[in-house]
N, C-alpha and C positions, 0 to 999 in steps of 0.2 A: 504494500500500500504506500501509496507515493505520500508527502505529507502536503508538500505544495500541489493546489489544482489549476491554479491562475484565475480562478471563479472571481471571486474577491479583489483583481485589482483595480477595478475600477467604484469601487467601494459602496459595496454591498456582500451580502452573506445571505445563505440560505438557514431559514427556522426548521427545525422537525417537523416534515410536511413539506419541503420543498417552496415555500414564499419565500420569495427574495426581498428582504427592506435592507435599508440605508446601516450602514457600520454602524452608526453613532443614533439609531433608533433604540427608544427606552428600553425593549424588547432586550436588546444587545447589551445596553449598559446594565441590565439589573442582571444578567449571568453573569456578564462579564464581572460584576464584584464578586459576586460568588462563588466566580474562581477563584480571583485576588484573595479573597478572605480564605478561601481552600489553602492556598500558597502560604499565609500567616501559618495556619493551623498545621502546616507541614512543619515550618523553623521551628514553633514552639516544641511538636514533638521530637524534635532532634536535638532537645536539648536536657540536658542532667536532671528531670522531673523522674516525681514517683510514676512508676509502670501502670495501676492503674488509673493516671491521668491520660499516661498514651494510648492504654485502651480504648478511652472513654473518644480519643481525640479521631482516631480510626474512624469509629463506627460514626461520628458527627461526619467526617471529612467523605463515607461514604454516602449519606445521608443529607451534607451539601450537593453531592453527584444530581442525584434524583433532585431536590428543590430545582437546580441548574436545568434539569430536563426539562421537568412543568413549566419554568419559565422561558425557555427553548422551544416550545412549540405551538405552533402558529395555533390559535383556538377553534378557526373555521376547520381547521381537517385534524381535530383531535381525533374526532371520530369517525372510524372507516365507515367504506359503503355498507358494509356488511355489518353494524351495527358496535364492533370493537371500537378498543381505545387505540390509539396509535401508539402511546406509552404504554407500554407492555411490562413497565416494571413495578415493583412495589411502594403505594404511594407514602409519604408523609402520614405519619397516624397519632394518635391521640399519645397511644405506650412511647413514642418517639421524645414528643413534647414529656409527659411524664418523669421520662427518665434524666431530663435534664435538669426538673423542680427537685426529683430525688436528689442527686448530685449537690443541689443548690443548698438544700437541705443539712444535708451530711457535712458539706464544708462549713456552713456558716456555725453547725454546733458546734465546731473545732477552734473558731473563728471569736476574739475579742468583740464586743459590739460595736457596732459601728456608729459613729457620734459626730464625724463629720465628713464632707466627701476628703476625699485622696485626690495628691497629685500624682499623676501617673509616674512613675517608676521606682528607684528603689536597687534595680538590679536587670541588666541584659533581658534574662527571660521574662522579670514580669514587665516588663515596658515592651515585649514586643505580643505578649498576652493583652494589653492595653489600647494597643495597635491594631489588632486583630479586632477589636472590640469595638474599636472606631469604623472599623472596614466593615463589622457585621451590620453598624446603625443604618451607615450610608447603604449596602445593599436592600436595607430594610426597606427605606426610604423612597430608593428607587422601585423596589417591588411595589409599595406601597403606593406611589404614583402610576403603576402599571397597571394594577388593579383598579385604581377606581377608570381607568379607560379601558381596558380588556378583564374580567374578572378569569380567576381562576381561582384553585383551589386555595381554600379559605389556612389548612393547615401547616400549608407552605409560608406562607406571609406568617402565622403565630409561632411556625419553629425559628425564623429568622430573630423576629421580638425574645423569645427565651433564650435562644441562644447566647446575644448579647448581653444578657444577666447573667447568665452561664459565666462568659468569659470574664465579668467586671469579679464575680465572686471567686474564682479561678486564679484571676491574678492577687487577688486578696489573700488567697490560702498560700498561693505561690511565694509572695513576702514572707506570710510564718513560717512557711515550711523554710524557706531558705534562712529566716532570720534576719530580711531586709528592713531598711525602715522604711515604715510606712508613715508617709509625712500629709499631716491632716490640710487641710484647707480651713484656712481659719483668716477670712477679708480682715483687712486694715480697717483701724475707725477712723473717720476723718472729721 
């Protein structure tokens, strides 16, 4: 399989489904973070965390895949003639979302309370844990403008929303575990 097709040079790309729109169509830009945030999610597991964070970080990074898909495919030929979905994979589910409140859960009992926002970093991996987190909002965001002009599945848009509390709590545990300082936010009085 060749990787270049030459389709795309004149800038445009094909949806799942064969529509061709414009590179920089919202369609394009809300995978396209969803990759980028994919790529976060890669550096952070490549780095000296506990193993079941990189579990957890897998089965998200494949679970991004599928979000990327649903938003990859044109909405008019989701559905074949024949009555099927064109995504033939397993979609976003409710146990998906679930498992990452568990997650959220289990860290923050671990977790000093929390009394004022944090500046982001501290330490290499939680600032690119922070990063990732920024990258999950903006794909939100974009989804979230995608949606209210093409709808699509409802659970895709709320794993993106959790996820990013996922990652904000993640990097929080990430400071304790490593014993970073986490330096609060506390505005000047003027």
């Amino acid at each position: 399989m060749k990787i270049y097709t030459k389709t795309g040079d004149k800038g445009t790309t094909a949806l799942f489904g064969g529509t061709r729109v414009p590179k920089h169509h919202i369609r394009i830009d809300s995978y396209g973070t969803v990759d980028e945030l994919n790529s976060h999610l890669g550096l952070i597991r490549d780095q000296d965390i506990n193993p079941n964070y990189k579990d957890l970080l897998i089965i998200i990074q494949d679970r991004l895949f599928t979000v990327g898909a649903i938003l990859a495919t044109d909405p008019e030929k989701a559905i074949l003639k024949n009555g099927k979905e064109r995504l033939n994979i397993e979609k976003i589910s409710s146990e998906d979302i679930e498992r990452l409140e568990r997650e959220m859960d289990a860290m923050n009992d671990a977790l000093p309370p929390m009394t004022h926002f944090v500046l982001p970093g501290g330490h290499q991996t939680v600032s690119f844990c922070h990063i990732a987190r920024c990258v999950c909002r903006r794909a939100e965001r974009l989804a979230s403008a995608l949606n209210e002009l093409e709808p699509f599945e409802a659970n895709a848009l709320t794993y993106l929303n959790r996820l990013s509390d996922y990652l904000f709590v993640l990097a929080r545990k990430l400071s304790f575990d490593l014993q970073a300082n986490e330096i609060k936010w506390i505005p000047e009085k003027r």
